[in-house]
Every structure is written in C-alpha cells, then in structure tokens.
N, C-alpha and C positions, 0 to 999 in steps of 0.2 A: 418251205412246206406250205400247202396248200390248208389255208383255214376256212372253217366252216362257220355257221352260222352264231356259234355259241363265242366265238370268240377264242375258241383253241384250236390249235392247229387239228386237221382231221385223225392224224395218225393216234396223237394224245385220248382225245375221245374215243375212240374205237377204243382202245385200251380200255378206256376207264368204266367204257360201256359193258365190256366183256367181262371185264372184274367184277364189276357189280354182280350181274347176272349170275356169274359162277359164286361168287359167295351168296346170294338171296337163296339159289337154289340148293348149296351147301346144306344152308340151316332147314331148307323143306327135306331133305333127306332124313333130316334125323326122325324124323315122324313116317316116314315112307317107312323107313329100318324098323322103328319100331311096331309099326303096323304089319310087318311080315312078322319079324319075331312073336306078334299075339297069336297072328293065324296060325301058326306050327310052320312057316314057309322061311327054314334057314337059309335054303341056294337064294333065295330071294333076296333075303334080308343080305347075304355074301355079296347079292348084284349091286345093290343100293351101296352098301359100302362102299365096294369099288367108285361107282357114280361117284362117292362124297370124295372121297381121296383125288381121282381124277379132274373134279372140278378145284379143288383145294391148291391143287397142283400149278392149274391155269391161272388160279387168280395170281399165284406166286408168281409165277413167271410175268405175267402182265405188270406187278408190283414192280420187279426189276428193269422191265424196258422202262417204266415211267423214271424210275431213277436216272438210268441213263439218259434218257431224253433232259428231263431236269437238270443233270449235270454238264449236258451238251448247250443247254440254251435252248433247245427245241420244242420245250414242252408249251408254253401262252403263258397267260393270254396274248395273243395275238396283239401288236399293235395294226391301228389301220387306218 
C-alpha cells in the first residue's frame, strides 16, 4: 500500500479522516436538531436526524474497514 506522509498507509488515513469528520459533525447535529425543534421546524429537525444517522452510519462502516485492515496487516504505521 501506498503511504503517506503521516506514516500510515494512505488507505488507513482516508478512513480515519472520514471518521473523524462524520462523528465531529454527528455531535454538531445535535444542536442543528435542536435549533429546528425551538424554531417550530419539525421536517427540519426530521432532515438533521436523518444527517446524524447517515453520518453515524459512515463512521461505522469506516470503524469496520479499519478492523479489517488491522487484522490484515495493512493498517501502519508504515515502516520506511
């Protein structure tokens, strides 16, 4: 596998990056949802949800390739 700068392979990172992201923006949802729910804006607050689940989802998935990866040997650090 092709590594990157940080000392992980590229593919590991990309995961780990996506992960992040979908859980940071997970936890920013919960105030998105609630900020619809004050305005009176249910379908809103329904959109957001979905957002949190959908991202909730990704990060899951991303957890699981890293597993695999880790159990393959593939995950780093990188020797070099």
């Amino acid at each position: 596998m092709a590594t990157g700068e940080t000392g992980f392979d590229d593919v590991s990172y990309d995961l780990i990056s996506v992960q992040y992201h979908a859980l940071k923006a997970g936890h920013d949802y919960g105030q998105y949802v609630r900020d619809a729910e004050n305005a009176g804006k249910q379908e809103i607050a329904t959109f957001f949800r979905r957002v949190m689940e959908e991202d909730s989802a990704r990060a899951k998935q991303c957890h699981e390739f890293l597993k695999e990866l880790a159990a393959s040997g593939d995950a780093g650090p990188a020797l070099t």
